[in-house]
N, C-alpha and C positions, 0 to 999 in steps of 0.2 A: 504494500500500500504506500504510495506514494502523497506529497503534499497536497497536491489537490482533490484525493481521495480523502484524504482526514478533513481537509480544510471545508469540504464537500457533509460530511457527516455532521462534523462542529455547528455550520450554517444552518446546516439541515433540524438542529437538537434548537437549534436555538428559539425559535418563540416558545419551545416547552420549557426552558434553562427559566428558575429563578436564583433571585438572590447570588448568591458569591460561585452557583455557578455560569450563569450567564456572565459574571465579572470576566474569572477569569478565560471562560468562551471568547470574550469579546476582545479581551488582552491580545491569546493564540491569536486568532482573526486579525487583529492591526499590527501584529508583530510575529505573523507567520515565518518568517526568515532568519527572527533574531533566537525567537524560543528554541530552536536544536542546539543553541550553545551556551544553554541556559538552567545551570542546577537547579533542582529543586527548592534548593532557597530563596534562588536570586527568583525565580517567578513565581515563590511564597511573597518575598516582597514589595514584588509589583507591582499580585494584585492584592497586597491588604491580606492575606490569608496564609491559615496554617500548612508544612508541607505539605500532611496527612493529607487536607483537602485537596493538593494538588494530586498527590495519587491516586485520592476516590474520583477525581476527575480524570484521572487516563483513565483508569478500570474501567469507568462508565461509559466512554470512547470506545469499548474495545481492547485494549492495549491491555497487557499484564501488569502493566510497574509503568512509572515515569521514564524508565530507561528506553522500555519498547515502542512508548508514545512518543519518543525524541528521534529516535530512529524510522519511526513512520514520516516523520513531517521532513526529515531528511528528504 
């Protein structure tokens, strides 16, 4: 799966995303190019939210872990 398969899915999640997931949805989406080189922290911190939340946000994508979801958007 390549980035405009995920970027494509994200889009697609998104008028059902509330709250700090639709955040950090909409973060990925404007910063599609920057997030694969982007720790779990540094895009905890970006968007306001805890890692954990970043990983239940790949999981929910699809993806196993943040690592697998970083490599999709690859």
């Amino acid at each position: 799966m390549g980035t405009p398969d995920v970027i494509a899915l994200i889009e697609g999640a998104l008028p059902t995303l509330t709250g700090v997931n639709r955040t950090i949805a909409t973060y990925i989406i404007e910063h599609r190019y920057e997030v694969p080189s982007m720790s779990t922290e540094e895009l905890a911190g970006a968007c306001g939210v805890s890692d954990a939340t970043i990983v239940r946000f790949a999981r929910a994508m699809g993806s196993t872990g943040y690592r697998d979801f970083k490599i999709s958007l690859s």
